[in-house]
Backbone bond lengths (Angstrom), bond angles and torsions (degrees), N, CA, C in turn:
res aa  C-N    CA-C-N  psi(-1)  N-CA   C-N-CA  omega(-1)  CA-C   N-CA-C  phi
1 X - - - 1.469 - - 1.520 110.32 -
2 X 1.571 104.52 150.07 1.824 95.42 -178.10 1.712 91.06 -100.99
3 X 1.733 93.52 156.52 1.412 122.34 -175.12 1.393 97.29 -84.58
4 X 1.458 101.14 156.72 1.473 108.28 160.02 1.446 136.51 -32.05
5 X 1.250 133.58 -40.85 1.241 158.62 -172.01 2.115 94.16 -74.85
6 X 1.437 92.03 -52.22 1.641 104.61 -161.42 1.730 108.07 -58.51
7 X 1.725 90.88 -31.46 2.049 108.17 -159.24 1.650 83.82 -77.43
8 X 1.526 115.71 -49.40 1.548 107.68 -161.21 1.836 118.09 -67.74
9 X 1.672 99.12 -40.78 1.184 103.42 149.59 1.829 140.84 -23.32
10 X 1.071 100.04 -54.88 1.179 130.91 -170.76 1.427 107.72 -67.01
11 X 1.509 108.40 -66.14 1.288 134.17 -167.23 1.882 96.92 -64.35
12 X 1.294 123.51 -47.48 1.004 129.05 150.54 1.204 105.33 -7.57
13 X 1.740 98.02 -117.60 1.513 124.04 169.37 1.940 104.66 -10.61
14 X 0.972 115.59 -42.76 1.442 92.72 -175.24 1.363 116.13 -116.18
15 X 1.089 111.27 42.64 2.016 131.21 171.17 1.581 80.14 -112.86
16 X 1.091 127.86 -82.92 1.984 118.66 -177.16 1.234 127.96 -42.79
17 X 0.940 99.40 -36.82 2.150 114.20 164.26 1.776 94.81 -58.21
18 X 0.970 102.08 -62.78 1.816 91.46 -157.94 1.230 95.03 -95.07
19 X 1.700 141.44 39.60 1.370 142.16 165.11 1.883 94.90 -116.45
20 X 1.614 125.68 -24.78 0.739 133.62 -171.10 1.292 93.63 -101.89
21 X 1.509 147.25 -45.12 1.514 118.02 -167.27 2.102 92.14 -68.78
22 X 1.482 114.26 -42.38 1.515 120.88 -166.37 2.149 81.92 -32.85
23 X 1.036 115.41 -71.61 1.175 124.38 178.57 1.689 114.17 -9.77
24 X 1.682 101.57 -92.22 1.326 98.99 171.55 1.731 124.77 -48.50
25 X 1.034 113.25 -24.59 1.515 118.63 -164.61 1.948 77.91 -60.43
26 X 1.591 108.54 -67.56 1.577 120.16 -161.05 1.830 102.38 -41.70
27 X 1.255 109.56 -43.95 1.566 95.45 -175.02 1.929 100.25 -87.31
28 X 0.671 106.49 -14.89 1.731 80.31 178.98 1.895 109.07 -94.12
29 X 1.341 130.55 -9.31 1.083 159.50 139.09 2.095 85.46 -33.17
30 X 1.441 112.81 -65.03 1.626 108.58 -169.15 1.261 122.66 -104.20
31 X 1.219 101.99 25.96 1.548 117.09 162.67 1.341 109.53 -51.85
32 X 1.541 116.57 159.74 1.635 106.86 158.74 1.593 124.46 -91.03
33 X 1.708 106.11 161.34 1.137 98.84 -140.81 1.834 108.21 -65.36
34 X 1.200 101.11 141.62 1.860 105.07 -178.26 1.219 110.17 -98.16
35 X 1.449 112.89 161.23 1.649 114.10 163.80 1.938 99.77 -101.81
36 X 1.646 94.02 149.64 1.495 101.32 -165.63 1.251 119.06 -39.37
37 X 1.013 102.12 -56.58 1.927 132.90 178.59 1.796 96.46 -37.91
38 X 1.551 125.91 -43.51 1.722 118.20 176.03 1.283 86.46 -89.37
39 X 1.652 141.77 -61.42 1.530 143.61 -146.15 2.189 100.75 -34.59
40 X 1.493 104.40 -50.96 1.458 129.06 -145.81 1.483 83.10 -73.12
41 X 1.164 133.19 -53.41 1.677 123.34 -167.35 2.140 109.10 -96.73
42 X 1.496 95.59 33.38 1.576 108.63 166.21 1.288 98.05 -106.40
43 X 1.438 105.07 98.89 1.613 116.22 168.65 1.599 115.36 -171.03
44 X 1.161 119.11 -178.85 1.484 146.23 -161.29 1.509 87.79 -70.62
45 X 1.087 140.71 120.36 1.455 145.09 164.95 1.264 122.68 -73.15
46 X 1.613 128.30 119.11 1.252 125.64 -151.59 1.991 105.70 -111.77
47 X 1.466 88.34 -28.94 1.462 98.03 -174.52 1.490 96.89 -157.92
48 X 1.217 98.90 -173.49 2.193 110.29 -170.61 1.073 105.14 -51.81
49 X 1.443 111.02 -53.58 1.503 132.98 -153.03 1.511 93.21 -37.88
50 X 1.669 110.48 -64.47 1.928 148.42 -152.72 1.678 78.45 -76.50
51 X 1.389 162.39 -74.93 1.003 144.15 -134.01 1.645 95.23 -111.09
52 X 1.221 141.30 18.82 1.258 137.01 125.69 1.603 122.41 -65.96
53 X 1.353 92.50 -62.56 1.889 90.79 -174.50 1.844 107.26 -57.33
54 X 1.226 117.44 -28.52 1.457 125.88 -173.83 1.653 99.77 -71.43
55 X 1.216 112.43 -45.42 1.346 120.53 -164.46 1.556 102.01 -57.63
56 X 1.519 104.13 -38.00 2.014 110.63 -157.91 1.622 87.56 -95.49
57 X 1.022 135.73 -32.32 1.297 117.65 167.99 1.961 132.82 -64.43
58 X 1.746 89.26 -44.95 1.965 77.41 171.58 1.752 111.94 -92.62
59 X 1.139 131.01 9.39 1.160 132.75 128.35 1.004 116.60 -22.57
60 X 1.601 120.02 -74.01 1.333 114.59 178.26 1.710 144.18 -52.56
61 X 1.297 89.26 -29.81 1.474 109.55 178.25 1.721 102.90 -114.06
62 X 1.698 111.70 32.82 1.904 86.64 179.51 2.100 103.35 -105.30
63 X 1.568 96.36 -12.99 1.342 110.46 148.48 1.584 120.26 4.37
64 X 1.652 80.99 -97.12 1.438 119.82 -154.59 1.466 102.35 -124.38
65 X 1.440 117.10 26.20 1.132 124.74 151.72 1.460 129.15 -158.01
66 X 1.822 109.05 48.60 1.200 109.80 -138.91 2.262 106.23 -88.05
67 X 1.014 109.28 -8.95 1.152 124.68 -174.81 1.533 104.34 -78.58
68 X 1.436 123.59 -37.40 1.498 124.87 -164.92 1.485 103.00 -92.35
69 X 1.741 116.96 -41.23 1.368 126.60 158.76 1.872 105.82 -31.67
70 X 1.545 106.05 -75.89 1.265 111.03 -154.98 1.791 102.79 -61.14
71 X 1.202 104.02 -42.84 1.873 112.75 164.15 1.918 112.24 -33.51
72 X 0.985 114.70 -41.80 1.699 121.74 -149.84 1.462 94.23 -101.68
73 X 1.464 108.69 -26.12 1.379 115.13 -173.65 1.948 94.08 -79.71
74 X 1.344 100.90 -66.82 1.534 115.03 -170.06 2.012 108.48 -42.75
75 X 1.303 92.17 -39.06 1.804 105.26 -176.20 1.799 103.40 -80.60
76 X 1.255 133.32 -14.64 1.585 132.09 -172.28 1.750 95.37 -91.22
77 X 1.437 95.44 -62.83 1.659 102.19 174.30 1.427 120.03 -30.08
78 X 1.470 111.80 -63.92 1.489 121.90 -166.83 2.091 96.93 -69.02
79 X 1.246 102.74 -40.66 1.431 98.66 -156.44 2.225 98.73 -58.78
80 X 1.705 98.26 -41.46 1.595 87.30 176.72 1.433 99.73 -83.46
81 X 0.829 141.66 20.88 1.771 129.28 167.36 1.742 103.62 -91.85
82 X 1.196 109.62 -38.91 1.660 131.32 -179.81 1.894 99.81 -50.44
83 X 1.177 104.03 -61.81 1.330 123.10 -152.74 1.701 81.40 -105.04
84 X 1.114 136.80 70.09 1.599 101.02 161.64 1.234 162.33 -37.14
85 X 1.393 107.97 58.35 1.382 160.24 162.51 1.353 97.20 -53.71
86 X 1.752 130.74 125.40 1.061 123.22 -138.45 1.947 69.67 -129.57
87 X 1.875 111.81 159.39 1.337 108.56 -177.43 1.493 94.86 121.07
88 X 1.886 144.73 6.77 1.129 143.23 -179.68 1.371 92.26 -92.34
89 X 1.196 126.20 -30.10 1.790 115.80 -173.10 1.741 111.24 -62.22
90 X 1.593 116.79 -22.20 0.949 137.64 -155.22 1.699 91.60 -95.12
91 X 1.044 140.48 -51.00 0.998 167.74 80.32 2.219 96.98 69.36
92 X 2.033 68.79 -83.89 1.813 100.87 -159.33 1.855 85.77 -61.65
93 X 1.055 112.07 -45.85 1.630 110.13 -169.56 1.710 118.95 -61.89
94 X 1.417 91.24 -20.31 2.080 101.02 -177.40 1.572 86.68 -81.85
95 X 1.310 139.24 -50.39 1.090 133.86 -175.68 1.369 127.36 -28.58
96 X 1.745 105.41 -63.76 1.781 107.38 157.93 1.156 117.01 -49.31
97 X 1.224 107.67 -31.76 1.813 96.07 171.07 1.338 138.87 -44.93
98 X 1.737 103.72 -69.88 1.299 150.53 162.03 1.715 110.16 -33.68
99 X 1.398 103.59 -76.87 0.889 113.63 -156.59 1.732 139.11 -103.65
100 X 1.153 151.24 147.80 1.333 117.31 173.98 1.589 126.71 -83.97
101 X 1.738 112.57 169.29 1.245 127.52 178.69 1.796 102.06 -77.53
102 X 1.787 122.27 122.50 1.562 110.36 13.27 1.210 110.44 -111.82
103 X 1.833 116.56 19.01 1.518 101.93 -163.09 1.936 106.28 -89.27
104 X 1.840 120.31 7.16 1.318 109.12 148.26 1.631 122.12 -56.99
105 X 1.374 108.94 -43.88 1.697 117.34 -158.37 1.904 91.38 -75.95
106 X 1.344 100.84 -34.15 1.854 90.06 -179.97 1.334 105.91 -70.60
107 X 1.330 139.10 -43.95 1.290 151.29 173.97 1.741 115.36 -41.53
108 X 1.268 93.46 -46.50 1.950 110.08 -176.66 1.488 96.11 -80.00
109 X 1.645 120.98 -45.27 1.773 97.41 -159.90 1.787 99.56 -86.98
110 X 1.228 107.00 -2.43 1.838 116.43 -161.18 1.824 95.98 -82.00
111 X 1.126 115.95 -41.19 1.457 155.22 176.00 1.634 110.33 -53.03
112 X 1.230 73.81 -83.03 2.249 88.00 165.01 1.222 108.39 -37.60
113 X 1.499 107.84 -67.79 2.120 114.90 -167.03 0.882 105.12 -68.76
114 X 1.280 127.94 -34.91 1.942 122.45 178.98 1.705 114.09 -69.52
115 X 1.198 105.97 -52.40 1.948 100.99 168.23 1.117 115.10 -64.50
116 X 1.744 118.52 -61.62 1.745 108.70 179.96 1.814 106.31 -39.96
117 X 1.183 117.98 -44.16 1.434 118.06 -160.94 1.831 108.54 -74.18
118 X 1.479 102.15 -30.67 1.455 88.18 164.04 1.536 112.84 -94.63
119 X 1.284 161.07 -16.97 1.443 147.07 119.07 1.255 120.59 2.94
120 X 1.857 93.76 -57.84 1.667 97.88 167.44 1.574 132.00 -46.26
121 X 1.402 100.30 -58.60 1.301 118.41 179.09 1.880 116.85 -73.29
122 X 1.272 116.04 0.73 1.276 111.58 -176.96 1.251 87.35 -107.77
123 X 1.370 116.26 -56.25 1.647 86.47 -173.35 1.876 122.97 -69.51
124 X 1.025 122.19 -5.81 1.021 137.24 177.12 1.521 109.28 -57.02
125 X 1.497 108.90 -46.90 1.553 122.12 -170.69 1.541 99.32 -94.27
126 X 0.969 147.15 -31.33 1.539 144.19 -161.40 1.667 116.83 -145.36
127 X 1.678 100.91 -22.73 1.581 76.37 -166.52 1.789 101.56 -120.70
128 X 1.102 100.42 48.95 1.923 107.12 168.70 1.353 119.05 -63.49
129 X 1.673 107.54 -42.87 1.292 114.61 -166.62 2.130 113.44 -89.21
130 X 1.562 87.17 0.43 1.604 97.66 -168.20 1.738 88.57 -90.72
131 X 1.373 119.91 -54.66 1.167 120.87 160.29 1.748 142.86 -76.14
132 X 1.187 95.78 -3.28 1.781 95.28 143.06 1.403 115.16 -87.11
133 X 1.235 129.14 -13.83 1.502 120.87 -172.78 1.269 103.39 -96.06
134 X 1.177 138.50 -42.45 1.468 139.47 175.23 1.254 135.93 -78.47
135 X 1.675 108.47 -13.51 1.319 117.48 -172.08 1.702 106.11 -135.34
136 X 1.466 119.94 29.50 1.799 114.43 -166.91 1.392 118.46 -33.43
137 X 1.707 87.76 -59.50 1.721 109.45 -161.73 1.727 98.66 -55.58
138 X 1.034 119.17 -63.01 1.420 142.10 -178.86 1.370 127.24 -36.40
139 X 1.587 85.85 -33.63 1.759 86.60 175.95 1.531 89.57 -110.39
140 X 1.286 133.37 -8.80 1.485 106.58 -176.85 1.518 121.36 -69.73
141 X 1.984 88.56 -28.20 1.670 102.79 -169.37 2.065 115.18 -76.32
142 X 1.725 92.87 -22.41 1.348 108.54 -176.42 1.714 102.58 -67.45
143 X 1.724 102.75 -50.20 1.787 90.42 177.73 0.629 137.51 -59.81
144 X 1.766 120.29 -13.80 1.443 117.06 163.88 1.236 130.92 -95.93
145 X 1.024 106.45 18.93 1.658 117.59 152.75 1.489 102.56 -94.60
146 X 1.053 128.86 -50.46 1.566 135.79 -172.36 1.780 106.82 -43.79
147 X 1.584 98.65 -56.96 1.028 107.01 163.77 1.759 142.26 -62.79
148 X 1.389 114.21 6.75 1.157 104.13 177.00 1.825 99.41 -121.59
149 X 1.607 111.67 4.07 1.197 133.72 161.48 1.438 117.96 -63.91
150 X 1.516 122.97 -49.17 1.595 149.04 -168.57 1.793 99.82 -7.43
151 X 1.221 93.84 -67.27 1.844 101.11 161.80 1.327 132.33 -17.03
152 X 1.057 97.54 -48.09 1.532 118.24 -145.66 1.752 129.66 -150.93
153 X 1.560 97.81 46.09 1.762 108.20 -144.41 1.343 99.61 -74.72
154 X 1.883 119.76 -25.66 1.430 117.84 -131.37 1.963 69.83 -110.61
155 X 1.016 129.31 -10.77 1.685 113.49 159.93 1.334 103.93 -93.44
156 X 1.120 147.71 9.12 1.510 143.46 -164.16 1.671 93.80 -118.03
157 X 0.915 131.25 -35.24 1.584 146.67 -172.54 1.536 96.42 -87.52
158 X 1.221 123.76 -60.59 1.781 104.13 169.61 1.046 118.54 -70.79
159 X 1.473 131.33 -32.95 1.288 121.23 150.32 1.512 130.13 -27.73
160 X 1.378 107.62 -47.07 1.807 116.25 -174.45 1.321 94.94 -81.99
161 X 1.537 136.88 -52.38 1.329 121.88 -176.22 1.497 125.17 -61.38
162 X 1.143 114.80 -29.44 1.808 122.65 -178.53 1.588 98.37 -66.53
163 X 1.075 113.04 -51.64 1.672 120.11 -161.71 1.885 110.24 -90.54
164 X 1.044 109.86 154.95 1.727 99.15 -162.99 2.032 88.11 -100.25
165 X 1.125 122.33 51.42 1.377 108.87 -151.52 1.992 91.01 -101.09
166 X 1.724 124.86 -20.80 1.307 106.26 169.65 1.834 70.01 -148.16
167 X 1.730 99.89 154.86 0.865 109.79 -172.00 1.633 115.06 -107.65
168 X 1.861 105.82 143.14 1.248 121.05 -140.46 2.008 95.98 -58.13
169 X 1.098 112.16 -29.69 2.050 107.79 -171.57 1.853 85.76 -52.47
170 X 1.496 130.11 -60.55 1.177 125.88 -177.03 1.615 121.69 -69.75
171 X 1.249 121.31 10.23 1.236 102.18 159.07 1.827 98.83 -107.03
172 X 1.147 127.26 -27.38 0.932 116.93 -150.42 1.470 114.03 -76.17
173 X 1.998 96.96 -11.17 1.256 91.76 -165.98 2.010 104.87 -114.72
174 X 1.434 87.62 4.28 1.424 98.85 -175.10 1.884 120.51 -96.03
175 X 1.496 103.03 -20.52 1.329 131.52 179.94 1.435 98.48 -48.74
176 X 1.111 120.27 -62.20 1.676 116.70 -169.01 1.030 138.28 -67.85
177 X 1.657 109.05 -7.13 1.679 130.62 -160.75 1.783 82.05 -115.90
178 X 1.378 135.02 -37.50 1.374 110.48 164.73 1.372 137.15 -89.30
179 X 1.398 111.26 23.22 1.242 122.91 -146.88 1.383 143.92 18.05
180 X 1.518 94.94 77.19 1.919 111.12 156.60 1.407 115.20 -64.61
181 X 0.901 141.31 129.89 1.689 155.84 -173.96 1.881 72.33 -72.49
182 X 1.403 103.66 154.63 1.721 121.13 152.74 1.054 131.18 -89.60
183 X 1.553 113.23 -6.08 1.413 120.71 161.12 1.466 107.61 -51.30
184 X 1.385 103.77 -97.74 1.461 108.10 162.92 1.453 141.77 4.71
185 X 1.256 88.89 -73.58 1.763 114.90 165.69 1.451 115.42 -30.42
186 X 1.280 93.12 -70.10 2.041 120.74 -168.89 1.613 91.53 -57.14
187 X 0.883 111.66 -87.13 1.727 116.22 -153.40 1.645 75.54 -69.27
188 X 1.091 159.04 -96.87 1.651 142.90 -155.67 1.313 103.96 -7.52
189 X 1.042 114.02 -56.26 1.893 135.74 172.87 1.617 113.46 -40.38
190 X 1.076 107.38 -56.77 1.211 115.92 -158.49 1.912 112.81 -90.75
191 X 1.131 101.63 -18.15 1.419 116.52 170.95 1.444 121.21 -110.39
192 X 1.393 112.52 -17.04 1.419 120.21 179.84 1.624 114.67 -90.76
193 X 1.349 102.55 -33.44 1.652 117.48 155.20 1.913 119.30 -42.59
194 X 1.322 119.34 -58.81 1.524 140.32 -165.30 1.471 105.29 -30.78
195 X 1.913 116.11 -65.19 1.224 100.88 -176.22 1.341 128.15 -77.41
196 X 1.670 120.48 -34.42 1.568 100.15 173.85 1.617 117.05 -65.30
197 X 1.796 104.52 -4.75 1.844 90.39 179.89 1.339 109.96 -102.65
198 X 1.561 117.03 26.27 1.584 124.83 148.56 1.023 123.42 -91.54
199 X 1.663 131.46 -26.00 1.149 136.45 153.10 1.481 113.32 -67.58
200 X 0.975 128.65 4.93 1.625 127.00 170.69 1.266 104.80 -111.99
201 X 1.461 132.52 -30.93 1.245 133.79 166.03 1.494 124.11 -54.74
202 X 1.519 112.07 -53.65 1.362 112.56 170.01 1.990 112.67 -62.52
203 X 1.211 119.08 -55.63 1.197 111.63 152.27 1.565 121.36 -12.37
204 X 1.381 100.89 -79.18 1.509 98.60 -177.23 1.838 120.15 -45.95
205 X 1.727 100.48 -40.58 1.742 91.37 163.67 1.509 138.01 -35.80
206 X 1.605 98.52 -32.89 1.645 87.27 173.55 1.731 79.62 -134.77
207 X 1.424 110.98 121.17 1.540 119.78 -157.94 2.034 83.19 -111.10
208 X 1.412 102.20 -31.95 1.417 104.74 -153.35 1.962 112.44 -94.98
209 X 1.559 91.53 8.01 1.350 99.76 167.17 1.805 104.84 -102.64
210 X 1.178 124.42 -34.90 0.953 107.48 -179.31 1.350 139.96 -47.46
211 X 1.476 144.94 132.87 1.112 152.53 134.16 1.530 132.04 -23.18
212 X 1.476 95.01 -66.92 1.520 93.04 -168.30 1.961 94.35 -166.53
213 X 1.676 107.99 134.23 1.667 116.93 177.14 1.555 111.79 -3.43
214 X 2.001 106.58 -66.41 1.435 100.43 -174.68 1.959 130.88 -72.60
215 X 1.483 85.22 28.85 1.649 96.42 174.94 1.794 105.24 -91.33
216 X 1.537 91.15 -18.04 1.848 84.73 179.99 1.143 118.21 -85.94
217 X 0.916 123.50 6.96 2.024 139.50 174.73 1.337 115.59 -131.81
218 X 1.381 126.40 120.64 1.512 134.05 -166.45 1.422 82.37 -119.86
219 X 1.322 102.55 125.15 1.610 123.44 147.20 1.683 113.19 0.91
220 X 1.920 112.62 -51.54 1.635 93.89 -167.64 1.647 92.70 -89.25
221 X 1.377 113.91 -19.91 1.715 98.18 162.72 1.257 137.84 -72.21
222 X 0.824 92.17 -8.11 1.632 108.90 -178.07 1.854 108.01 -72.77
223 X 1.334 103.20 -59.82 1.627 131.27 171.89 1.506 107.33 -51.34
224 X 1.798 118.81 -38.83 1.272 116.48 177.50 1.280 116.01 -63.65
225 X 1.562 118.87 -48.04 1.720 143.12 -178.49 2.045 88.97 -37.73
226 X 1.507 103.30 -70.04 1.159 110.77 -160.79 1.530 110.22 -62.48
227 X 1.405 130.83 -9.56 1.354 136.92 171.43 1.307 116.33 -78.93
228 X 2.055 105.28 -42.88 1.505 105.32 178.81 2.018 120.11 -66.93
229 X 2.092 84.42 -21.53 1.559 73.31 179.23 1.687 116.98 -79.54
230 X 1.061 103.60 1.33 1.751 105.58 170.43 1.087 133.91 -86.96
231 X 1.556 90.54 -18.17 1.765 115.01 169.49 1.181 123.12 -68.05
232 X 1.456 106.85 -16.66 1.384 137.05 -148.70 1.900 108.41 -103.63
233 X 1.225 106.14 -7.69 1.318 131.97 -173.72 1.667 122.16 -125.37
234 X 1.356 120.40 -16.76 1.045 122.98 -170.47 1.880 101.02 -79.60
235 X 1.102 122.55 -28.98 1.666 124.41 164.87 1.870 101.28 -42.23
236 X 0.905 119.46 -33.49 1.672 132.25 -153.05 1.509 91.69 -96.14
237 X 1.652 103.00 -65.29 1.926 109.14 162.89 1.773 102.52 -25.86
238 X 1.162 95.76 -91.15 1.223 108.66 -170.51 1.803 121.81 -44.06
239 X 1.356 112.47 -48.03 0.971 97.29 158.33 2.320 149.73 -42.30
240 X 1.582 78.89 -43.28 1.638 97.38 177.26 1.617 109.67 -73.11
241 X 1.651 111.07 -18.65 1.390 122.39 -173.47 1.534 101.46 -60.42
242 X 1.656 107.14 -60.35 1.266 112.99 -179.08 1.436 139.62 -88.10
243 X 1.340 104.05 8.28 1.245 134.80 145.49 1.804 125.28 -34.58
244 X 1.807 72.73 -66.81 1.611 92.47 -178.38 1.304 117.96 -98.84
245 X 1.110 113.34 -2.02 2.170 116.76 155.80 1.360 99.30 -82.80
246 X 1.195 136.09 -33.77 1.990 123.53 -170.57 1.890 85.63 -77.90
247 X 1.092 127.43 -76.66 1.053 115.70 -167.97 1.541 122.24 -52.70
């Protein structure tokens, strides 16, 4: 049974959930006006299929309606980044579509840091006790990695985002209950995001060959991601190196 703390929690969490869909409902409510046939494939993208047909429809209207497009896009992104609500990769890939290089990749990492950062901050305020109860082991084993990071969080945070090694709904919502500073966090976010959302960008260039998400990552990209996140650590290498030559 949930405790007091757990019900209010909760109840929380889902007064902002349904203050945030009221949200989206209001802008797609002010979309311009569609014919049914585009209206029916204006939605939350679940798989290729949903962010193809979405893709060839605001295409059409990003023209001569390119500000409300990039708005609906910028407000869907953040809202599943908020809620870790999984379907932003889908998202990052319509982007190459949509949009041009570099104001997609500013759009995707601007996107990323603004939802992870409110995730951050919600669970921070209400949902500690939802995620100490569901996740103990998980976060006990994560702080102690976190913790031997303390140094060095804002390379440890692009580190975790480049590399698929714990996945971003669990850091974003676990960060605050072990205490990650938000310094860190945010810009970790926002720079640690960049390279896998260039491999989703080019993806999105040919949106209409794809199959299925893992067509936007090939095996030797995949291996690169995991090189840059090592690259991503050698400041920290290097740092502890000379650490221990002065002393």
């Amino acid at each position: 049974m949930l405790g007091e703390g757990n019900r209010t929690s909760f109840v929380i969490l889902g007064g902002v959930f349904v203050a945030a869909i009221s949200t989206l409902w209001m802008i797609y409510i002010n979309l311009p006006d569609l014919p049914p046939e585009h209206l029916v494939h204006v939605k939350l993208p679940w798989n290729i299929e949903d962010a193809k047909e979405l893709g060839r429809v605001l295409s059409i209207y990003k023209d001569t309606h390119y500000y409300s497009v990039m708005g609906t896009y910028f407000a869907c992104y953040i809202f599943l980044q908020t809620f870790a609500i999984p379907g932003s990769i889908f998202l990052s890939i319509l982007s190459g579509f949509l949009f041009s290089f570099p104001t997609n990749l500013i759009l995707i990492c601007s996107c990323s840091a603004i939802g992870a950062t409110n995730c951050f901050l919600l669970f921070s305020l209400v949902g500690r006790k939802i995620v100490t109860r569901y996740f103990p082991e998980r976060i006990q084993s994560w702080n102690t990695q976190v913790d031997k990071h303390r140094d060095s969080l804002l390379n440890y945070i692009i580190f975790l985002r480049i590399t698929p090694f714990l996945p971003n709904w669990f850091i974003n919502m676990t960060s605050p209950v072990i205490g990650v500073p938000v310094f860190p966090f945010v810009f970790g976010t926002f720079l640690g995001v960049a390279p896998p959302s260039l491999l989703a960008i080019q993806a999105g260039s040919t949106l209409h060959t794809l199959t299925s998400a893992k067509d936007a990552v090939s095996t030797t990209q995949f291996i690169l991601l995991i090189a840059l996140g090592f690259v991503s650590m050698l400041p920290v290498v290097f740092k502890h190196y000379l650490k221990e030559k002065m002393q």
